[in-house]
C-alpha positions as CSV (number, residue, x, y, z in Angstrom):
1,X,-29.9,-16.8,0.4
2,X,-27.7,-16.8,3.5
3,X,-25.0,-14.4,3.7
4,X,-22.3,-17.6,5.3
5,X,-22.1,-21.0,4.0
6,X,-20.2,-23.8,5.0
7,X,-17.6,-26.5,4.0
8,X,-16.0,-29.2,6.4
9,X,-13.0,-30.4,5.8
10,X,-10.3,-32.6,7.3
11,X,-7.4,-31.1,9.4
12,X,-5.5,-32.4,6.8
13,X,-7.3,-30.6,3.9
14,X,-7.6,-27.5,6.4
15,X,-3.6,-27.8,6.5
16,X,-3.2,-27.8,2.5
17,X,-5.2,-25.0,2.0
18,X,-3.5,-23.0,4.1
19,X,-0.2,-23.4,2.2
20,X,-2.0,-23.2,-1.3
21,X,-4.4,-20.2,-0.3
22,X,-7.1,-22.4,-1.2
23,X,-9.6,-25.8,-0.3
24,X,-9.6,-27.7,-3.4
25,X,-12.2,-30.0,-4.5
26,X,-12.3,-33.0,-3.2
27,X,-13.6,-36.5,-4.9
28,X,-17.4,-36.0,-4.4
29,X,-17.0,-32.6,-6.0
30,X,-14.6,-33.9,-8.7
31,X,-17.2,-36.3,-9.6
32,X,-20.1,-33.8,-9.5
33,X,-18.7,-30.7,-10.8
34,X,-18.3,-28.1,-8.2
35,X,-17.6,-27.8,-4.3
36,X,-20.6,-29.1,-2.3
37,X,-21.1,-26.7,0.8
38,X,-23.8,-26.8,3.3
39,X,-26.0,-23.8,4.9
40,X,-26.1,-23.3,8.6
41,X,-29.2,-25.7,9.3
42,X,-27.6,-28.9,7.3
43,X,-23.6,-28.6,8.5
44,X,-23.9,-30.9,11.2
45,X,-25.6,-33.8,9.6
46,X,-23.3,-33.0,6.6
47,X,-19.9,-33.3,8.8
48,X,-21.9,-36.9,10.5
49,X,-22.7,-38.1,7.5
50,X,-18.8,-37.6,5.5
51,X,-16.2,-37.1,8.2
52,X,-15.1,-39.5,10.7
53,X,-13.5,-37.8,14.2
54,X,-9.9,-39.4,13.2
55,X,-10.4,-37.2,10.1
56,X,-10.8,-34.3,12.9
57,X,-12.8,-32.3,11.2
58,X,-13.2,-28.5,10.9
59,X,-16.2,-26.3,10.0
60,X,-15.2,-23.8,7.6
61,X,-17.4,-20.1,7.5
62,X,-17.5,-18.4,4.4
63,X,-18.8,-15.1,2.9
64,X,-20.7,-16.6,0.1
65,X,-21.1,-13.2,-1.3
66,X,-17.1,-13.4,-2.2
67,X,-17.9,-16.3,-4.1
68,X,-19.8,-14.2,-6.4
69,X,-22.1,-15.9,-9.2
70,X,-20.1,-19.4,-9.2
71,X,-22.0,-19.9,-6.1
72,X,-25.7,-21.2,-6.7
73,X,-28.4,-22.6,-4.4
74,X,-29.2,-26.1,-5.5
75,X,-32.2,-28.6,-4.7
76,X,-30.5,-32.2,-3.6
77,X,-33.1,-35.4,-3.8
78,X,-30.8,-37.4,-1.8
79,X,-31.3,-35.0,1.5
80,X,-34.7,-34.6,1.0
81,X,-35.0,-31.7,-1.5
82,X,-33.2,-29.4,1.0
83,X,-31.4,-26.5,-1.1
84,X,-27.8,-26.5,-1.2
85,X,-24.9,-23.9,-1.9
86,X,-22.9,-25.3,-4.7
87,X,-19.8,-23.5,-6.3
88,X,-19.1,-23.9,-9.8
89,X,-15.3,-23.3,-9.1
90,X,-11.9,-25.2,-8.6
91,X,-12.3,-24.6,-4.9
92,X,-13.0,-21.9,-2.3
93,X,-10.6,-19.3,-1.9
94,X,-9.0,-18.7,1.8
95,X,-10.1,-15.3,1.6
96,X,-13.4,-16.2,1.3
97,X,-13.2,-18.2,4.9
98,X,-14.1,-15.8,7.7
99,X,-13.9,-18.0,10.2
100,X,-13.1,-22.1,11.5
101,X,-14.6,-24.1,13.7
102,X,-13.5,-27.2,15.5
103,X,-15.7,-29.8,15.9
């Protein structure tokens, strides 16, 4: 699968992680079991689908090969099959996170 994945966050989420060294899960992923990401084709309709602009959200790049075999590509019915990164871990690491984007 792709070599980068993404997660959006809020500024504020963006904020904690930086002063925890990591991007925790959040209640979606609590819920479901792991860290929902998206793949470069789905990021966009994922951040217009979650985040609001007051949330001022950020695009987060990761090296899904530093996620190692928590990370596994998923089928989701509720966005038309489309296959999904999904880490099977308390959240991603900032070390993992190669670059940030503003939206």
């Amino acid at each position: 699968m792709a070599k980068f994945i993404y997660r959006v966050v809020s500024r504020e989420n963006w904020e904690q992680a930086l002063s925890t060294g990591g991007v925790p899960r959040c209640g979606n992923d609590e819920r479901d079991g792991y860290v929902h990401l998206s793949s470069f084709e789905t990021v966009r309709e994922t951040a217009g689908l979650y985040f609001t602009p007051d949330e001022e959200p950020l695009v987060l790049e990761i090296d899904g090969e530093a996620l190692g075999k928590a990370l596994r590509w998923e089928s989701v019915e509720s966005r038309g099959g489309a296959l999904f990164p999904h880490l099977y871990a308390d959240g991603i690491p900032v070390m993992a996170i190669v670059a940030r984007i503003e939206l």
